[in-house]
C-alpha positions as semicolon CSV with decimal commas, in nm:
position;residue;x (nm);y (nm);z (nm)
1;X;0,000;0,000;0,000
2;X;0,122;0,333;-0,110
3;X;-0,027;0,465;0,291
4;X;-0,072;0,327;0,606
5;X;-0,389;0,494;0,813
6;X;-0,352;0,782;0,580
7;X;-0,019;0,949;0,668
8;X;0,218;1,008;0,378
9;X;0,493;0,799;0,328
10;X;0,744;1,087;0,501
11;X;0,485;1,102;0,773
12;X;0,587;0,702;0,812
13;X;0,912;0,733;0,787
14;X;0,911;1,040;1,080
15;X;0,694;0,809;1,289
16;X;0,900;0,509;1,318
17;X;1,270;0,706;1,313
18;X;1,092;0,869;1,636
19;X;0,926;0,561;1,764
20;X;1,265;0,357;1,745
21;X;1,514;0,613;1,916
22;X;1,265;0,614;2,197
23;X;1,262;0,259;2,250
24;X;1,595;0,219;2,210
25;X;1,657;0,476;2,493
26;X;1,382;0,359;2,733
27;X;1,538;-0,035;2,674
28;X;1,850;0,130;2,767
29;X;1,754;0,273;3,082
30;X;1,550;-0,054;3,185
31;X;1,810;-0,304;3,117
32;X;2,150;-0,117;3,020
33;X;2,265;-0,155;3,391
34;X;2,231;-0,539;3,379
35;X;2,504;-0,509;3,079
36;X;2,750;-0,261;3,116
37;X;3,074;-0,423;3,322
38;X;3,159;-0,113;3,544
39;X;3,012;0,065;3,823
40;X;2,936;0,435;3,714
41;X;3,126;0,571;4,009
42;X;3,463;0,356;4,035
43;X;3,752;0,541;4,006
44;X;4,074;0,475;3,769
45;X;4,244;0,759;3,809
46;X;4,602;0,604;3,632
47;X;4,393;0,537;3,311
48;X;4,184;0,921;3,319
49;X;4,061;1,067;2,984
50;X;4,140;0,737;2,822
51;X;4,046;0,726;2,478
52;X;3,774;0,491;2,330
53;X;3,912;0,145;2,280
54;X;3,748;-0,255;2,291
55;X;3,777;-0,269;2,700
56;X;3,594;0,111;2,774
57;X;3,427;0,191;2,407
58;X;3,354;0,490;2,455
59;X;3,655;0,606;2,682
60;X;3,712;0,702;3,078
61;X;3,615;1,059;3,226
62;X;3,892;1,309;3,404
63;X;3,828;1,082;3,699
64;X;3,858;0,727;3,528
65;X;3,498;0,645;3,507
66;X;3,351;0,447;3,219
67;X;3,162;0,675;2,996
68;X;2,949;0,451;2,823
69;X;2,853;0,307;3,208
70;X;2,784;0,693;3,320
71;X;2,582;0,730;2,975
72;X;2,385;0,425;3,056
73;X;2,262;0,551;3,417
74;X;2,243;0,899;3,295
75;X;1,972;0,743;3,056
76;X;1,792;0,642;3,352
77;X;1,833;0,962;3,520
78;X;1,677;1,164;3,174
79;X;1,364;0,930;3,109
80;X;1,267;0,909;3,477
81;X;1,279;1,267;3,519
82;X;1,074;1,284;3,166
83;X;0,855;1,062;3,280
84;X;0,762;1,166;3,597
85;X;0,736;1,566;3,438
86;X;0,472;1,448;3,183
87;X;0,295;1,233;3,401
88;X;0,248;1,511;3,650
89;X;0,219;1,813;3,449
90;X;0,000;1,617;3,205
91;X;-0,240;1,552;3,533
92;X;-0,202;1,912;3,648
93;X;-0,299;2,083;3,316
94;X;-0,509;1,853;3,213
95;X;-0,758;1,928;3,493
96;X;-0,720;2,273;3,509
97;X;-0,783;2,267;3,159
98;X;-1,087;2,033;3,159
99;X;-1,255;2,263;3,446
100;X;-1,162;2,585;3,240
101;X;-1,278;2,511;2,962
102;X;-1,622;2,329;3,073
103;X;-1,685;2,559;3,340
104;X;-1,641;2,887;3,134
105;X;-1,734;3,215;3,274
106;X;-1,482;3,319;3,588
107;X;-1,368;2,990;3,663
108;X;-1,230;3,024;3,284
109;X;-1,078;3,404;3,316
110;X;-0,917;3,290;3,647
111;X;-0,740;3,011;3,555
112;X;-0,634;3,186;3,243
113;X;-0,499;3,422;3,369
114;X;-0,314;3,197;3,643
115;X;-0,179;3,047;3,286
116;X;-0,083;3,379;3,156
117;X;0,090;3,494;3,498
118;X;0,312;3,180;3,386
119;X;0,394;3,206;3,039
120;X;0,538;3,542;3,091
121;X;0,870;3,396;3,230
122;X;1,108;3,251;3,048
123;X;0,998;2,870;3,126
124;X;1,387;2,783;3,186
125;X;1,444;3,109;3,359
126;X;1,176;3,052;3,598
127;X;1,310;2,653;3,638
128;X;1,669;2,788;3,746
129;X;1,535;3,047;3,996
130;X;1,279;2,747;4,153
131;X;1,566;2,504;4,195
132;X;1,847;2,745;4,281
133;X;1,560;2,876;4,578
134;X;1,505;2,465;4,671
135;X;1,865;2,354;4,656
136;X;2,008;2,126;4,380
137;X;1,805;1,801;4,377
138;X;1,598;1,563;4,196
139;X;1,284;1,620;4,299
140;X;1,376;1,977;4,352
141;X;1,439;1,944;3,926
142;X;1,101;1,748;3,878
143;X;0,916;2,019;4,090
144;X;1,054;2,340;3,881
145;X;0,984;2,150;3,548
146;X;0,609;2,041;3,620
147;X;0,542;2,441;3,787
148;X;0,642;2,522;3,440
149;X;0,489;2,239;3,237
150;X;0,180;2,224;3,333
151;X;0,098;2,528;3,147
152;X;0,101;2,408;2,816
153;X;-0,141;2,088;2,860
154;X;-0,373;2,356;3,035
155;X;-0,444;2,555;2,725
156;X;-0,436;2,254;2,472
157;X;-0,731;2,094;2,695
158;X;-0,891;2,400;2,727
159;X;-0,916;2,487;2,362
160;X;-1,005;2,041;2,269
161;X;-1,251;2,102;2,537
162;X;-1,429;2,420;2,392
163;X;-1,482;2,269;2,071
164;X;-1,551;1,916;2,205
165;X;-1,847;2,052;2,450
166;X;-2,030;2,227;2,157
167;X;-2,108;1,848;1,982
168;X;-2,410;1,675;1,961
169;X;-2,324;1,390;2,199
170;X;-2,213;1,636;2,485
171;X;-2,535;1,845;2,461
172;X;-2,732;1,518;2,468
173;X;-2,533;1,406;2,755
174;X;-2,656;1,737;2,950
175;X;-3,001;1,719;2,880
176;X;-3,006;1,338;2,931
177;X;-2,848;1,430;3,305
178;X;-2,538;1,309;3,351
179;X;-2,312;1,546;3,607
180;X;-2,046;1,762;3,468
181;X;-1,756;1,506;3,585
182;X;-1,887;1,240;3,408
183;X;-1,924;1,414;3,096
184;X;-1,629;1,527;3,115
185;X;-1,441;1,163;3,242
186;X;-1,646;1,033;2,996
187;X;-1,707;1,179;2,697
188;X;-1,505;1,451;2,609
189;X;-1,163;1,371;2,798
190;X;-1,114;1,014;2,603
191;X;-1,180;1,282;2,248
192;X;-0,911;1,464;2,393
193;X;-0,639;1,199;2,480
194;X;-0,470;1,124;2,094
195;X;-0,409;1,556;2,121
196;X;-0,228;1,504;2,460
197;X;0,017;1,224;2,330
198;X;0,144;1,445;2,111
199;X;0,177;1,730;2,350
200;X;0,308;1,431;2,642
201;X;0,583;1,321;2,333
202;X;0,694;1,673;2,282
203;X;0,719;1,750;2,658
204;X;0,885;1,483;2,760
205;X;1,190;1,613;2,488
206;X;1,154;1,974;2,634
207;X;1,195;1,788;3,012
208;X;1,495;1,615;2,938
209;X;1,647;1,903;2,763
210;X;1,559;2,107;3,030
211;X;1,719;1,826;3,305
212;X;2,058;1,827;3,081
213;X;2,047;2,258;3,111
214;X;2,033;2,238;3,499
215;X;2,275;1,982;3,510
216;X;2,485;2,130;3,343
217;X;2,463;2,473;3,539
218;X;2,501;2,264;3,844
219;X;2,128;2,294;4,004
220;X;2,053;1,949;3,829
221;X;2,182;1,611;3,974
222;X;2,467;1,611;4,180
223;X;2,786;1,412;4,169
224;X;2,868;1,141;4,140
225;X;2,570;1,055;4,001
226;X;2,589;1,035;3,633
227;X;2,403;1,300;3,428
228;X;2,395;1,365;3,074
229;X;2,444;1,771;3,133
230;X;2,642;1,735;3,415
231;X;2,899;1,500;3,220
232;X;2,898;1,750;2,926
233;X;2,994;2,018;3,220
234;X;3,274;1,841;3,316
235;X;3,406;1,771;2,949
236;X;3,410;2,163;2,872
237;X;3,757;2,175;3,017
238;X;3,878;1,849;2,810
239;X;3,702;1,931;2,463
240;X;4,101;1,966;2,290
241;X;4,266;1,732;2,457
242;X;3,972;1,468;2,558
243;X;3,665;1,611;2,344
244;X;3,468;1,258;2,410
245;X;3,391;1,317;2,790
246;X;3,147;1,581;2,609
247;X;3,085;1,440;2,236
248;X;2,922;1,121;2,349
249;X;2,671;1,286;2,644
250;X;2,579;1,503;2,384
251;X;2,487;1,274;2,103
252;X;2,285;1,117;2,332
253;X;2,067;1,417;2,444
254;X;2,045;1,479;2,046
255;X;1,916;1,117;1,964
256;X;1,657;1,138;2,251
257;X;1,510;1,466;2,209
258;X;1,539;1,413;1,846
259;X;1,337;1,049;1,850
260;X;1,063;1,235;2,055
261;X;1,041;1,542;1,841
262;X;0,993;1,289;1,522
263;X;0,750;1,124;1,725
264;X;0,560;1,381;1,846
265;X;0,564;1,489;1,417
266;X;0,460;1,188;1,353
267;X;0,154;1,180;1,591
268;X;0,040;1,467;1,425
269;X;0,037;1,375;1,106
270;X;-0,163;1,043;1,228
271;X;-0,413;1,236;1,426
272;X;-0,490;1,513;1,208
273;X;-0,610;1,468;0,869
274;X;-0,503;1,858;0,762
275;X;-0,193;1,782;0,747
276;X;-0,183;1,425;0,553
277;X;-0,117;1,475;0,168
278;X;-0,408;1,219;0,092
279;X;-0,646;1,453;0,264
280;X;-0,918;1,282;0,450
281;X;-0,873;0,966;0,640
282;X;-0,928;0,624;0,422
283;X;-1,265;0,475;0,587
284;X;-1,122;0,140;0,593
């Protein structure tokens, strides 16, 4: 078949380039510690900013660490603080975004405004100054990222729900009824999920990216435990004389973010016909 679902051969290819970086990262933070043959954190200080070769592939650190061992538990680091930013955000401005934009009226120019109190920082400005107030930590990172993550889902719901509410089914719902939770559990939250996996997708990129930044400043994970920005941080000093302590970390964050951003693409062109060459959806 020339299509599958109706999205464009490019649309394909976009699709599964995205779909198998991811995989191959999240496999790699599930099970890459079962394979790698060094502890992130041992020291081998007579063999420092050793080149790649067959024992360390991708070479040891200023401290005589295995990179590719640090790489591997970074990974962990990057898609459990993606993870956990989507999942919460997502949950955040998802309901503030249901209850705007059912509710209307002054529950909608309140939270709107709440929204637009937060969207005029810089979102990475405003994650610094959070985590640099909290002290460099984990959750300290996870907090700053959903505070400024949660904005985006808010509006997306918001304007599904708006348009979504208006339908036939919803106004039968209401006169048939049913409570506002319901209908919006229901009915118009399950028309508004394929919209949020593409948002989720493109978050979770914008998350890690945003991890790697702090890290990298210094308000992001602490030493020694590995970190993709912090391990870039440390190479900045070595990039003549050792330039893989910072090549490798950052082809890494590259790949990632770049396999979610082709995803998220992707999504989009499977969930939204305007933007498919063959126009409408095939109706088999």
């Amino acid at each position: 078949m020339a299509e599958d679902y109706g999205i464009p051969g490019s649309g394909r290819a976009t699709l599964w380039a995205g779909a198998v970086l991811v995989v191959v990262v999240l496999l790699i933070a599930l099970f890459g510690p079962l394979l790698t043959p060094y502890d992130p954190t041992t020291l081998r200080l007579e063999q420092r900013l050793e080149t790649p070769s067959l024992a360390h592939p991708l070479g040891l650190d200023e401290l005589g660490r295995d990179i590719l061992s640090r790489m591997v538990y970074g990974a962990r680091i990057s898609v459990g603080v993606g993870l956990s930013v989507v999942i919460l955000a997502g949950l955040l401005g998802t309901l503030l975004g249901a209850i705007s934009g059912y509710a209307g009226g002054r529950v909608d120019t309140v939270l709107m405004r709440l929204t637009d109190v937060f969207l005029a920082f810089p979102g990475i400005l405003l994650a610094i100054a959070l985590v640099a107030v909290l002290g460099p930590a984990l959750r300290h990172v996870v907090l700053a990222l959903v505070v400024i993550g949660w904005v985006g889902y808010a509006r997306l719901v918001r304007g599904q729900v708006l348009q979504i509410k208006e339908q036939e089914f919803v106004t039968a719902a209401q006169a048939a009824g049913v409570r506002a939770p319901r209908i919006v559990l229901r009915h118009i939250l399950p028309n508004v999920l394929p919209t949020l996996l593409v948002q989720a997708s493109l978050g979770m990129a914008g998350a890690i990216l945003a991890e790697a930044s702090l890290s990298f400043l210094g308000l992001g994970i602490q030493p020694p435990t590995p970190s993709w920005g912090a391990m870039i941080n440390a190479g900045r000093s070595h990039l003549l004389d050792a330039p893989h302590l910072a090549l490798f970390p950052g082809i890494a964050i590259l790949l990632t973010v770049m396999g979610l951003n082709f995803l998220g693409d992707g999504l989009v062109d499977l969930i939204n016909p305007r933007r498919r060459r063959s126009g409408e959806p095939r109706e088999d």
